[in-house]
C-alpha positions in Angstrom: 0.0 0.0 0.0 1.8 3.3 -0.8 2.7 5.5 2.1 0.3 8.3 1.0 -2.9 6.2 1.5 -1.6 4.9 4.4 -1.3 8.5 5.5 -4.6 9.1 4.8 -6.4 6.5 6.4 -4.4 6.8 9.8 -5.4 10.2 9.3 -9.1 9.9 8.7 -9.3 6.7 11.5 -7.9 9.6 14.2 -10.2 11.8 13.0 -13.3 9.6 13.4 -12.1 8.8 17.2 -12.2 12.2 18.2 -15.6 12.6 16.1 -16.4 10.0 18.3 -15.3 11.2 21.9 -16.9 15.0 21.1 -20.2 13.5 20.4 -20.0 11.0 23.7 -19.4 14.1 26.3 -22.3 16.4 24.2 -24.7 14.0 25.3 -26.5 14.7 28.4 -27.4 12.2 31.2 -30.9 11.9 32.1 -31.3 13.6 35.6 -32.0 10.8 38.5 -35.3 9.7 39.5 -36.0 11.6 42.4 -39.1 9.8 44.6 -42.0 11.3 46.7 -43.1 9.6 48.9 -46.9 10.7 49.1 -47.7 12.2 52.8 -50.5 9.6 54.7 -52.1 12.5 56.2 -52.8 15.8 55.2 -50.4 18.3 56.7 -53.0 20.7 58.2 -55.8 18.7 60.8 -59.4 19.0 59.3 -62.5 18.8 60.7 -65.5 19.0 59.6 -68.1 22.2 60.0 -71.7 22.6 59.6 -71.6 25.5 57.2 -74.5 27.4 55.0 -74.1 26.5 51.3 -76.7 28.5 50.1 -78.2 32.1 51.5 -80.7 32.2 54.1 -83.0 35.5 54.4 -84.3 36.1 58.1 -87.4 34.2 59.3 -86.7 31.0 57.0 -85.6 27.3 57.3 -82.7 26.3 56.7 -83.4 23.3 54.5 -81.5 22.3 52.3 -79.2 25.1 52.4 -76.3 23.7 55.0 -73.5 21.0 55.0 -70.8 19.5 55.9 -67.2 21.4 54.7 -63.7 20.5 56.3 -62.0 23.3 58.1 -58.8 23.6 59.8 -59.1 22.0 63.0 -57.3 25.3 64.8 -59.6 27.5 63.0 -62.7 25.6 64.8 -64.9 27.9 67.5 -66.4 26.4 70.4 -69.8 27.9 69.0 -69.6 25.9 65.1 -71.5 22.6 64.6 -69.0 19.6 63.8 -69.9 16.5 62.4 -67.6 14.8 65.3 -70.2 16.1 68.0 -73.1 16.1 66.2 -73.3 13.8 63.1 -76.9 14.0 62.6 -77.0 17.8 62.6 -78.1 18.1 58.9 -81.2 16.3 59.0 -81.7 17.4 63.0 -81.5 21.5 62.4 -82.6 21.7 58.8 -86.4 22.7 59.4 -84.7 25.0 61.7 -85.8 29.2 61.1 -83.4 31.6 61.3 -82.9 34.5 63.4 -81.2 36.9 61.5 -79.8 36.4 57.8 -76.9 34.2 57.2 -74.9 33.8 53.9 -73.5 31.0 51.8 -70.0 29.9 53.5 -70.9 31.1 57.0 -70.4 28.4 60.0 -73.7 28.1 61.5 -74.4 29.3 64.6 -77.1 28.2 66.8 -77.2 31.6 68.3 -78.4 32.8 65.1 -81.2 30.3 65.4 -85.0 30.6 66.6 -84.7 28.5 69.6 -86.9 25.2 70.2 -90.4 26.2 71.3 -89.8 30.1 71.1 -91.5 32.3 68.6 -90.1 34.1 65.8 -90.6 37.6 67.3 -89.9 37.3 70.6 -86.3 35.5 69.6 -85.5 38.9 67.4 -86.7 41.4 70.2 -83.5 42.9 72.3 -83.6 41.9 75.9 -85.1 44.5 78.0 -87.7 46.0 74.6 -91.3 45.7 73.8 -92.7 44.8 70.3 -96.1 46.5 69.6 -98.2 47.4 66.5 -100.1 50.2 65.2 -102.4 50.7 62.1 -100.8 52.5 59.4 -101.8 53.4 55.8 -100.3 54.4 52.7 -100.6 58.5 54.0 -99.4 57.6 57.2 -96.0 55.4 56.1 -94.4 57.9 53.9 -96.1 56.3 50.8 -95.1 52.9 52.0 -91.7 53.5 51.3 -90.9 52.6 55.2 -89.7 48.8 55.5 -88.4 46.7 58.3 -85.0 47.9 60.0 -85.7 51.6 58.7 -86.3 54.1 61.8 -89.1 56.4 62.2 -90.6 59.3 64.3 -94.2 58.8 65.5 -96.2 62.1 65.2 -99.5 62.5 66.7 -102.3 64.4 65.1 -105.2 65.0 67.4 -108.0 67.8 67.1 -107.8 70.6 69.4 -110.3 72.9 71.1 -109.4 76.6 69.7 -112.0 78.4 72.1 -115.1 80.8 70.6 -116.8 76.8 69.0 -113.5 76.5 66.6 -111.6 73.7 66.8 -108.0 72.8 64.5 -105.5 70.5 65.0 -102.9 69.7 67.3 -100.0 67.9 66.0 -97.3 66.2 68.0 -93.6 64.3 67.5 -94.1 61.6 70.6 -91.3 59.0 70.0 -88.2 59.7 67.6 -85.6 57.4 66.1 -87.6 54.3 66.6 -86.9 50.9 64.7 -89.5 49.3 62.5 -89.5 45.6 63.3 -92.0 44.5 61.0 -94.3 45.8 58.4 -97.5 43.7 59.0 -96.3 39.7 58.6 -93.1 40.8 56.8 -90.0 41.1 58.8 -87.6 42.2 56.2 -87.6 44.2 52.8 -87.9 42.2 49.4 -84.3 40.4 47.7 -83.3 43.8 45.5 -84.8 46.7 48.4 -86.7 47.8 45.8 -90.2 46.9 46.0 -92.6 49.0 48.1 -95.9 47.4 49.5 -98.5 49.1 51.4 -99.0 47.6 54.9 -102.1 48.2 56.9 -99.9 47.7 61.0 -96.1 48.3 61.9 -94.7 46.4 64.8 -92.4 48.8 66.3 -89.7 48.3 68.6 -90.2 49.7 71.4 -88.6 50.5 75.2 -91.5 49.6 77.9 -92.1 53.3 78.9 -92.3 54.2 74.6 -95.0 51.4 74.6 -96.9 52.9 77.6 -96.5 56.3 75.4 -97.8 54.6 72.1 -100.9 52.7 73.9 -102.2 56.5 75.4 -101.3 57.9 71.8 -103.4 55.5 69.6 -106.7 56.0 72.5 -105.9 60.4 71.6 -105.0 60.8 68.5 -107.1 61.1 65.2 -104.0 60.0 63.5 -100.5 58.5 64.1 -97.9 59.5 61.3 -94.7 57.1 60.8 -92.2 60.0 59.6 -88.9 57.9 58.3 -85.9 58.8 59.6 -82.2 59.1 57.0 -79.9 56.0 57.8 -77.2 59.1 59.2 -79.2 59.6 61.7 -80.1 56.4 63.7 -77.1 56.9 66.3 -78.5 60.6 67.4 -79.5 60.7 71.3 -83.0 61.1 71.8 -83.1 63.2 75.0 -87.1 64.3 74.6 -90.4 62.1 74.1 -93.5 63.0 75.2 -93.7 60.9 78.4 -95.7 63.6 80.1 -99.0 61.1 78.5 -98.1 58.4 80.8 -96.9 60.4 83.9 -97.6 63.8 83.6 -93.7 65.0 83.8 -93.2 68.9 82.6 -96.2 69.4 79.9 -99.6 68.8 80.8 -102.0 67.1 78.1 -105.3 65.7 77.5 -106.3 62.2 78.2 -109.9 61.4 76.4 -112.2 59.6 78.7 -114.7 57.0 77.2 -117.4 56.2 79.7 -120.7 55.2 78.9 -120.4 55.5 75.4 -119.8 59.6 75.7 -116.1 61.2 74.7 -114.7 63.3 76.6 -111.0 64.8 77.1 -109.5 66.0 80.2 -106.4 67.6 81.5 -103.3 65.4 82.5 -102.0 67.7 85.4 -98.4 67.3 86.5 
């Protein structure tokens, strides 16, 4: 074989070697296998809640409208409903009626429930405050534009004695910034606050001396106006009512008298 080729083949063989080696080192090695071993128990305790999955207006049953949801076990009141106290909670509260609205994702509280054998009402009234009704019409409820939770001021209108045979009007503010707990059966405005219906009574909520107040008013008056009040101004002090119509303190009225089927008013002295 001549010494050229020779040449050229030695050549060529050392250049396929190092063809070779460049190409072995370029590859890359797969990364290792790297194995998780799957935790058996969930890193944060769970327990599961009684909890409202759907809204609730005031004065309904709960129905269908609560379950079971896991919550962090740290995160669990004394007050919520667990499953590991009470597993037959769903089917034990659900023709429960609620005392106040709840919302979807709320813990349920039995606080915020009508209790067993207690009326609707009388669960809703603040301790210490009297619920009592008078007539009212679409002239006398600003329109019907006053709904439950709005405040009012009760005016009195009452005809008057104006000497020489006359007679007018005598109109009166009795009870201010008082709280509308119902208007007739219904104890809270419609889904969108928007709809207006004309009630014929107003439950009103009501401190025992402003119901001793109201009872005189509605046996004087020709009329009792609900005036509503703005939202601003449900937090002013009242420092004046007209109490003198139950105990005669600084003004002195008129009490009517019925006796015998005859009318009559007289003076409520001091």
């Amino acid at each position: 074989m001549p010494a050229s080729r020779l040449i050229i083949l030695s050549v060529a063989a050392v250049a396929a070697g190092g063809a070779g080696y460049v190409a072995k080192n370029m590859v890359v090695a797969p990364p290792p296998q790297v194995v998780v071993n799957a935790p058996t128990q969930p890193a944060i305790a769970l327990q599961d809640v009684l909890v409202l999955s759907g809204d609730v207006p005031m004065g309904s049953q709960l129905g269908t409208n609560i379950s079971w949801e896991e919550w962090p076990a740290d995160g669990v009141n004394a007050n919520f409903i667990t499953r590991a106290a009470e597993p037959d909670a769903v089917e034990k509260l659900k023709g429960s009626v609620a005392r106040v609205a709840m919302y979807t994702g709320e813990p349920l509280r039995r606080s915020k429930l009508v209790g067993e054998g207690q009326s609707f009402m009388s669960s809703i009234l603040p301790s210490g405050m009297r619920a009592v009704a008078t007539a009212i019409s679409a002239d006398t409820s600003a329109g019907g534009f006053i709904l439950p939770n709005d405040f009012v001021d009760v005016i009195m209108t009452r005809r008057a004695d104006t000497g020489n045979g006359g007679s007018g009007f005598n109109t009166e503010t009795i009870l201010k910034n008082i709280r509308v707990l119902a208007i007739d059966q219904t104890i809270q405005e419609d889904e969108e606050g928007k709809k207006t219906r004309v009630g014929q009574t107003a439950t009103l909520e009501l401190t025992p001396q402003q119901a001793e107040i109201i009872t005189v008013a509605q046996q004087m008056a020709d009329r009792l106006t609900l005036a509503l009040r703005p939202i601003t101004d449900i937090h002013e002090k009242i420092t004046d009512e007209a109490d003198y119509l139950v105990n005669g303190n600084g003004r002195r009225g008129t009490v009517r008298l019925i006796k015998s089927g005859e009318v009559s008013e007289v003076g409520a002295r001091k």
